[in-house]
N, CA, C and O atoms as a printed pandas DataFrame, in Angstrom:
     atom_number atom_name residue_name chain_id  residue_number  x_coord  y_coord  z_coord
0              1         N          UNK        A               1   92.313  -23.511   81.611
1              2        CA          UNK        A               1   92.605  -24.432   80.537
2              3         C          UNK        A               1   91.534  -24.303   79.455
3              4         O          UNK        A               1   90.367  -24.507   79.789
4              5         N          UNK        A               2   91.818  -23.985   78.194
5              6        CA          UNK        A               2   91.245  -24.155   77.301
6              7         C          UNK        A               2   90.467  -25.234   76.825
7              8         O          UNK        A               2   91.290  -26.052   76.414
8              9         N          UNK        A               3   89.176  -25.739   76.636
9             10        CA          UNK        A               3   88.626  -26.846   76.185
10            11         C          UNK        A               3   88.185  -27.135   74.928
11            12         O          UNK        A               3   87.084  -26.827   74.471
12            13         N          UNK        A               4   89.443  -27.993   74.130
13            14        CA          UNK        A               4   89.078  -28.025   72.781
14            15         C          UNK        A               4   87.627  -28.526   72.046
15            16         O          UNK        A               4   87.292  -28.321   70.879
16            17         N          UNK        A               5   87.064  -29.068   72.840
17            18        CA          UNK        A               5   85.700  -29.543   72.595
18            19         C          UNK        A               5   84.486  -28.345   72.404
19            20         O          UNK        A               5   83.316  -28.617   72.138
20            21         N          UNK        A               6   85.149  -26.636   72.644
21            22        CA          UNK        A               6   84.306  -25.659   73.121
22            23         C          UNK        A               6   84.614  -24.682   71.921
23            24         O          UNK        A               6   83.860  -24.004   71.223
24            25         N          UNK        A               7   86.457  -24.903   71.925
25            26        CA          UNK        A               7   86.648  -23.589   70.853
26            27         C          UNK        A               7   86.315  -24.060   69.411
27            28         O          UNK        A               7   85.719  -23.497   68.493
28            29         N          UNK        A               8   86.994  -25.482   69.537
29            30        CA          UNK        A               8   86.383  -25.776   67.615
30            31         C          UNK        A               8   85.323  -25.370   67.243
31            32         O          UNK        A               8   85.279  -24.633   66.258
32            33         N          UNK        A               9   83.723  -25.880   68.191
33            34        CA          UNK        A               9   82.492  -25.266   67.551
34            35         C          UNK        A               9   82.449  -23.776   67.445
35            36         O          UNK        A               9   81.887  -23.230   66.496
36            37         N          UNK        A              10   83.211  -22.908   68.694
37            38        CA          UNK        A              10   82.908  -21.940   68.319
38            39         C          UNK        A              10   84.066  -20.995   67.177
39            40         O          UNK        A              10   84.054  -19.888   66.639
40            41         N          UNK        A              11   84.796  -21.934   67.214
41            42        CA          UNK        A              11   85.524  -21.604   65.469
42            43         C          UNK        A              11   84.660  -21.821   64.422
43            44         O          UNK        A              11   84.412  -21.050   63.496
44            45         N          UNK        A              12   84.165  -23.050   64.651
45            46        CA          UNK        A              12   83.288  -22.957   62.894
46            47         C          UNK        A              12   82.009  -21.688   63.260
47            48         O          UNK        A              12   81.858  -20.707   62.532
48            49         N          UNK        A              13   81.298  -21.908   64.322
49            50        CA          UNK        A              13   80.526  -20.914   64.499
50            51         C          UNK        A              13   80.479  -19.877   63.595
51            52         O          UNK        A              13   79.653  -19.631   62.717
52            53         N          UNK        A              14   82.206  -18.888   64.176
53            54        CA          UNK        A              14   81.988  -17.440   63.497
54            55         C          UNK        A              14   82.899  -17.887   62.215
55            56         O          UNK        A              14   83.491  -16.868   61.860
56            57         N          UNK        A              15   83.149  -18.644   61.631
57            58        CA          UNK        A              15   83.423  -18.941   60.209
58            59         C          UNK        A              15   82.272  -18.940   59.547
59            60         O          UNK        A              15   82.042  -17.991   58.799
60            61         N          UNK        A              16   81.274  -20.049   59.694
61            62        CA          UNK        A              16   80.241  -20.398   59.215
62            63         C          UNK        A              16   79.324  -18.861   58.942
63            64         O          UNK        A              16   78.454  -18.767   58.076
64            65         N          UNK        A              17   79.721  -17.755   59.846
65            66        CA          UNK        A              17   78.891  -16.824   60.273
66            67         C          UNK        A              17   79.599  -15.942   59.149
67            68         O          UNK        A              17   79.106  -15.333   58.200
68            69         N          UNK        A              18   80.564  -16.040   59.458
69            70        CA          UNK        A              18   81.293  -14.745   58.012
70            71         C          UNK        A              18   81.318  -14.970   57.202
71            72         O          UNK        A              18   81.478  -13.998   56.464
72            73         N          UNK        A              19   81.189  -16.527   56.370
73            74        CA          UNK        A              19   81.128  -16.930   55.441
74            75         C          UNK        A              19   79.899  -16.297   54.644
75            76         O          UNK        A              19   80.030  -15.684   53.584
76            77         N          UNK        A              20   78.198  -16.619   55.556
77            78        CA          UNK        A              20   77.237  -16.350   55.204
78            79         C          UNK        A              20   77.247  -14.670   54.792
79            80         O          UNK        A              20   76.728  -14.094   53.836
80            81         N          UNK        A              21   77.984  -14.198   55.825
81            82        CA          UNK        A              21   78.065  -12.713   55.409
82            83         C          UNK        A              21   78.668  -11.969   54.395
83            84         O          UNK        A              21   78.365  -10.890   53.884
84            85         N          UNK        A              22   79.591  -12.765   54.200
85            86        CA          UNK        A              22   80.393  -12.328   52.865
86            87         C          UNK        A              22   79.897  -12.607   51.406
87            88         O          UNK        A              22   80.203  -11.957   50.407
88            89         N          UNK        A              23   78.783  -14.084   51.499
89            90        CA          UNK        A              23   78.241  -14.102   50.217
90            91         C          UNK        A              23   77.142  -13.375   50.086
91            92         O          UNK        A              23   76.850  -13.041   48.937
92            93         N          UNK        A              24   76.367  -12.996   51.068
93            94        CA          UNK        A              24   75.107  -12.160   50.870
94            95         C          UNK        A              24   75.363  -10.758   50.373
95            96         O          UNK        A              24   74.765  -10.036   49.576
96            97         N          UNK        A              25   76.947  -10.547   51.443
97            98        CA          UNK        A              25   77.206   -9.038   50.843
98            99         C          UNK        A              25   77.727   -8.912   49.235
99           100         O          UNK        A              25   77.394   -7.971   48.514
100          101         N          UNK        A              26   78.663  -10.105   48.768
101          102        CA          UNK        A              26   78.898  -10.417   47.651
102          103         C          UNK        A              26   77.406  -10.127   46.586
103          104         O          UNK        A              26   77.512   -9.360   45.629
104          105         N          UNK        A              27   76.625  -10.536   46.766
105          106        CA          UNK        A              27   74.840  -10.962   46.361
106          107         C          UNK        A              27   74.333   -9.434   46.034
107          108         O          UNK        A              27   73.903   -8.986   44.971
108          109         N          UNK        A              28   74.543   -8.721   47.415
109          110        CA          UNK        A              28   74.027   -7.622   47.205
110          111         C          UNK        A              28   74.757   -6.127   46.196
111          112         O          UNK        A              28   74.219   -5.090   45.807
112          113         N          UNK        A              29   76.586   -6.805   46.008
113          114        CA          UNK        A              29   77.338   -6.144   45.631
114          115         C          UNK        A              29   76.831   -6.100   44.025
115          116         O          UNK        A              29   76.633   -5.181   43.231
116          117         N          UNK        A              30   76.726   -7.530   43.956
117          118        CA          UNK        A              30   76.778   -7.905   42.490
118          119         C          UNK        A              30   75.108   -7.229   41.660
119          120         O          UNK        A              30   74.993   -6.776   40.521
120          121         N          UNK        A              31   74.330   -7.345   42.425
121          122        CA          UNK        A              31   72.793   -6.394   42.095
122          123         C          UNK        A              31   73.185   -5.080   41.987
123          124         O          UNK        A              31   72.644   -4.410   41.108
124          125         N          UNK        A              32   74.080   -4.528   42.755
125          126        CA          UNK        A              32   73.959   -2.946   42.649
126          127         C          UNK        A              32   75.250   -2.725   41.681
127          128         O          UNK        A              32   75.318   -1.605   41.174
128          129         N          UNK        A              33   76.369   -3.727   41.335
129          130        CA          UNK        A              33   77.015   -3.699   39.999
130          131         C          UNK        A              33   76.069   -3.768   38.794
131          132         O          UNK        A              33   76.271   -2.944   37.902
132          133         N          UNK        A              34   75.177   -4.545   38.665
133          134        CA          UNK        A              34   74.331   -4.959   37.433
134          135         C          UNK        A              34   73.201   -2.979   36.890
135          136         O          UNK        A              34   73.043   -2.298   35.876
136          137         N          UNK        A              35   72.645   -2.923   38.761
137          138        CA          UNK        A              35   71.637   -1.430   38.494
138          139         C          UNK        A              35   72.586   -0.236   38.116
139          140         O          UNK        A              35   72.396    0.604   37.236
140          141         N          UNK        A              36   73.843   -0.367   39.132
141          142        CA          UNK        A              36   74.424    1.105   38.017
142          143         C          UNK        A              36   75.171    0.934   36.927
143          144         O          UNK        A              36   75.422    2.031   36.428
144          145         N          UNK        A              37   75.721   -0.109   36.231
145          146        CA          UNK        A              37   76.286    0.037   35.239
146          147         C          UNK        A              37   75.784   -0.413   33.709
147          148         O          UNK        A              37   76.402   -0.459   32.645
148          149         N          UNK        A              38   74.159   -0.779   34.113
149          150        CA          UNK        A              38   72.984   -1.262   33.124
150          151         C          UNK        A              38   71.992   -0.670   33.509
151          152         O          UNK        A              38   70.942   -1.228   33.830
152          153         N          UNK        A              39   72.184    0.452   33.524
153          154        CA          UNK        A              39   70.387    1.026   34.150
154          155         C          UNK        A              39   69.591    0.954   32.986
155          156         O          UNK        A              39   68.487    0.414   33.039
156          157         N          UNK        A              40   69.977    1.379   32.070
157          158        CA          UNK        A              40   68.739    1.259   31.094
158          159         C          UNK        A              40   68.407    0.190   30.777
159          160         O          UNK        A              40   67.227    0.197   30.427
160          161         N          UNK        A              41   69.044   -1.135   30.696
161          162        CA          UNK        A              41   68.518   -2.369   30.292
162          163         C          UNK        A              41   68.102   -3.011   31.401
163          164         O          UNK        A              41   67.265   -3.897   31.225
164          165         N          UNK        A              42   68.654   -2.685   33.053
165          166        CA          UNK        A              42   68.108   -3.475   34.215
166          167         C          UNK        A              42   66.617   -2.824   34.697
167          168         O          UNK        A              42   66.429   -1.682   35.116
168          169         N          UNK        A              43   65.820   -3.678   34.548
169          170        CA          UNK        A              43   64.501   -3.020   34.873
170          171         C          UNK        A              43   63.949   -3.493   36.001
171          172         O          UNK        A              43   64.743   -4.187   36.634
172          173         N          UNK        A              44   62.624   -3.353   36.618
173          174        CA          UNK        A              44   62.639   -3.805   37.923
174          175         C          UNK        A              44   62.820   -4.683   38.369
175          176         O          UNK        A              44   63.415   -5.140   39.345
176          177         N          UNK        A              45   61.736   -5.244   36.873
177          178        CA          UNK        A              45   61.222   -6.893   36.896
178          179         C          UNK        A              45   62.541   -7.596   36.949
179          180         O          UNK        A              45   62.609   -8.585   37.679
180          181         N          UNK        A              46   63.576   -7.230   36.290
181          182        CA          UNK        A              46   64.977   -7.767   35.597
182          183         C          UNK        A              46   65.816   -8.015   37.214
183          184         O          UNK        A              46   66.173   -9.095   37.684
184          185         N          UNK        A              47   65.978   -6.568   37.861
185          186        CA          UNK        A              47   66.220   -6.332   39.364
186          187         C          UNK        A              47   65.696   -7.953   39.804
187          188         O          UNK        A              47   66.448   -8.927   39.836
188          189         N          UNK        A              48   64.030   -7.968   40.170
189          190        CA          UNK        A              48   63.444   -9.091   40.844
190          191         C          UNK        A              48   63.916  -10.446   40.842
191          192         O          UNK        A              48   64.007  -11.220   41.796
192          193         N          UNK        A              49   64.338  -10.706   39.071
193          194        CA          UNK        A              49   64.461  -12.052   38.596
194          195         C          UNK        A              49   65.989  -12.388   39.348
195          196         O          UNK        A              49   66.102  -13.347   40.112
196          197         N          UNK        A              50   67.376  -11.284   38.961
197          198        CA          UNK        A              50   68.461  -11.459   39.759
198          199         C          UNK        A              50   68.340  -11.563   41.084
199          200         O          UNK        A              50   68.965  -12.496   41.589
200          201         N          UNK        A              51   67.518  -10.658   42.023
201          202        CA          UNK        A              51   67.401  -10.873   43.196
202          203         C          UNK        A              51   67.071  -12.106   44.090
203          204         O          UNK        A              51   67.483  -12.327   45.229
204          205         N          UNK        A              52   66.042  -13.032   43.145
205          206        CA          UNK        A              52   65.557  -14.212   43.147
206          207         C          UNK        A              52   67.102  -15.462   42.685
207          208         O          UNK        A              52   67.491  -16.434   43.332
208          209         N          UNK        A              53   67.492  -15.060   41.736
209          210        CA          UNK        A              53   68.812  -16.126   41.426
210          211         C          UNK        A              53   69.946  -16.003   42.938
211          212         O          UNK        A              53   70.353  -17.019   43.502
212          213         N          UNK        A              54   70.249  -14.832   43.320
213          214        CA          UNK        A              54   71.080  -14.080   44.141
214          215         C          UNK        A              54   70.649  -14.841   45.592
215          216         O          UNK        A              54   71.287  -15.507   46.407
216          217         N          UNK        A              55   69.276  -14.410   45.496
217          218        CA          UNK        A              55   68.988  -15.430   47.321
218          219         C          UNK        A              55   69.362  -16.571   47.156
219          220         O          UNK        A              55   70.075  -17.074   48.024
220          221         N          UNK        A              56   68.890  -17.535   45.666
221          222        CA          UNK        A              56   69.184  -18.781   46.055
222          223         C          UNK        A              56   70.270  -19.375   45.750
223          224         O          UNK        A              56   70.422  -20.595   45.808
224          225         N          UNK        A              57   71.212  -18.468   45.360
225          226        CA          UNK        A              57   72.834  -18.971   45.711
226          227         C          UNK        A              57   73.090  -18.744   47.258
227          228         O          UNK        A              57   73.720  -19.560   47.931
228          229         N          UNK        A              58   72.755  -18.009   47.580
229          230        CA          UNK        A              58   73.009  -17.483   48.968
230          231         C          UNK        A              58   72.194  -18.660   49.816
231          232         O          UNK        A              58   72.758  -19.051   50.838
232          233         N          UNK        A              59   71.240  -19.104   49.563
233          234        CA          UNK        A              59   70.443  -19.978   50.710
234          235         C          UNK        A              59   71.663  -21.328   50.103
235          236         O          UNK        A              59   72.538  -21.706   50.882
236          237         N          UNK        A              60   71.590  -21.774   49.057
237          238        CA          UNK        A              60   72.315  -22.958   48.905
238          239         C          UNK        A              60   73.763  -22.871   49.477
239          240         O          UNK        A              60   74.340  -23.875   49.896
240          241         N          UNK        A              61   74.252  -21.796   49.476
241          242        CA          UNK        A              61   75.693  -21.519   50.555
242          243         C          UNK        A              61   75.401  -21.475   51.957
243          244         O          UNK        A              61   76.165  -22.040   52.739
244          245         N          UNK        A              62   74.441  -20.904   52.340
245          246        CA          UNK        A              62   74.151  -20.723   53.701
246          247         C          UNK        A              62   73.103  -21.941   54.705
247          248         O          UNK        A              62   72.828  -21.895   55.904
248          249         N          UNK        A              63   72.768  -22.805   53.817
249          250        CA          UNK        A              63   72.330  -23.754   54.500
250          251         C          UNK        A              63   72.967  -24.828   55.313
251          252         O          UNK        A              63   72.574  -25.137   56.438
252          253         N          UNK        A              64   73.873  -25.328   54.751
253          254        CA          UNK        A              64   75.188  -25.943   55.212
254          255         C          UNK        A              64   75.918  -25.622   56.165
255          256         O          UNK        A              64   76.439  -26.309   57.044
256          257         N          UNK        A              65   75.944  -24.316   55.916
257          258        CA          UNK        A              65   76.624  -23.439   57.295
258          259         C          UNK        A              65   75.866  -23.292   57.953
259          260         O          UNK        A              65   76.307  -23.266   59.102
260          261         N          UNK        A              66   74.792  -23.155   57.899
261          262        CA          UNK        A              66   73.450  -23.019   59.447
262          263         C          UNK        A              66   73.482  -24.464   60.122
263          264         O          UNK        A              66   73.163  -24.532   61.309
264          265         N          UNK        A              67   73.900  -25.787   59.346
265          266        CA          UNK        A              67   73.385  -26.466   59.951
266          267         C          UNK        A              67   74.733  -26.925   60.608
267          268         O          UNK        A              67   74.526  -27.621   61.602
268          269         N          UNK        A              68   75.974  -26.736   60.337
269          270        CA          UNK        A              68   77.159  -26.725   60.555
270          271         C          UNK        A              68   77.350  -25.935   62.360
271          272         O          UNK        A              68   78.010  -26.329   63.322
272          273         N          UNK        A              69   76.418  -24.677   62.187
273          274        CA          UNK        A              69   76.288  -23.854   63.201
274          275         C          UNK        A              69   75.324  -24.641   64.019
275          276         O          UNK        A              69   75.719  -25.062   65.106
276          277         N          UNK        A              70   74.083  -24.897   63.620
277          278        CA          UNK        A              70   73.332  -25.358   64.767
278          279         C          UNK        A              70   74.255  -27.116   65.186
279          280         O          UNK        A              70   73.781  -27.499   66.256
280          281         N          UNK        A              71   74.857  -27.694   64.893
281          282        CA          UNK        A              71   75.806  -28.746   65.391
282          283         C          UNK        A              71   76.656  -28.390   66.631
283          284         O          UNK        A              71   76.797  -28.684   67.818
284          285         N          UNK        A              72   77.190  -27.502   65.559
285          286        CA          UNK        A              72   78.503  -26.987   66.696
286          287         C          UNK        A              72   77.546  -26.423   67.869
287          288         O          UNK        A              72   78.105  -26.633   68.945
288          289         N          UNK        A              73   76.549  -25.909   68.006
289          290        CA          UNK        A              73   75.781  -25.638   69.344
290          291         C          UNK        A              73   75.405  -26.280   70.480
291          292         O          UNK        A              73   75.371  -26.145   71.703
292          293         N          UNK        A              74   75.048  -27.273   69.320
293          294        CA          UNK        A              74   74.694  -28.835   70.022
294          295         C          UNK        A              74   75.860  -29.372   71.216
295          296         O          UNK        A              74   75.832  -29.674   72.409
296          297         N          UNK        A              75   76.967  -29.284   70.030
297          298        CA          UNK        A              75   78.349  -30.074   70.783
298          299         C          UNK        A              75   78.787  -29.026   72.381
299          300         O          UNK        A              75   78.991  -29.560   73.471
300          301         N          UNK        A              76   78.844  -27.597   72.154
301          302        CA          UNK        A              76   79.310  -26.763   73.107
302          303         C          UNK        A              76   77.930  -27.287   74.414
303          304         O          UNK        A              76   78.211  -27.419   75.605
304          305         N          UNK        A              77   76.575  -27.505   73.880
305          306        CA          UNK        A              77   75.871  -27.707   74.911
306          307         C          UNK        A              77   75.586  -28.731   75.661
307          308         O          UNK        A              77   74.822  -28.893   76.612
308          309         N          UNK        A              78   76.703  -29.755   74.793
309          310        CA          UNK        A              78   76.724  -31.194   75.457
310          311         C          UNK        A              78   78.328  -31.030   76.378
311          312         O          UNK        A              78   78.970  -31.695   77.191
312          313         N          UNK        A              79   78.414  -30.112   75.875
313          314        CA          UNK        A              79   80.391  -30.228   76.636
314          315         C          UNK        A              79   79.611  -29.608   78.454
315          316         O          UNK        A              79   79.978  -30.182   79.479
316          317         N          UNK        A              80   78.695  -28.567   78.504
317          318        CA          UNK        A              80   78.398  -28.530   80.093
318          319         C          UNK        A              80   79.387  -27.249   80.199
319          320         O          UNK        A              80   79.687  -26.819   81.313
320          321         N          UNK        A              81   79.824  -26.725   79.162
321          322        CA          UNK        A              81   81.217  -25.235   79.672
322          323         C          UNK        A              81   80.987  -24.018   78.324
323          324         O          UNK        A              81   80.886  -24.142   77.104
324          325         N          UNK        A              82   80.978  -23.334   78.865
325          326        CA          UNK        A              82   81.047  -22.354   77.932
326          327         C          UNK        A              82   82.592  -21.698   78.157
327          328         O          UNK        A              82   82.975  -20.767   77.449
């Protein structure tokens, strides 16, 4: 028997988990759109400053979901079943 108290967390789990992955890869897509199709105007420093905007969209998306994840951990470790 399936225990719904087990699969929900570990539904948001790997949601929460692909979510994070998809915006970082998004993050990293969008830096290497900016270096090859502006090389001469993207400079390192320029690189640094996006890289810096880029994490902290990514931490402000991914915080929520970490803590979303560490919950749902909580709950599977109070249920006593994996």
């Amino acid at each position: 028997m399936v225990n719904v108290k087990v699969v929900i967390p570990l539904v948001a789990i790997v949601v929460s988990a692909l979510v994070v992955a998809a915006v970082a890869w998004h993050s990293v897509e969008e830096i290497h759109y900016l270096k090859t199709f502006y090389p001469e105007r993207f400079t390192v420093e320029e690189a640094f400053y996006a890289s810096a905007v880029e994490l902290i969209k990514v931490l402000i998306i991914a915080i929520p979901l970490l803590i979303v994840m560490a919950v749902a951990l909580v709950v599977i470790g109070r249920s006593g079943r994996l």
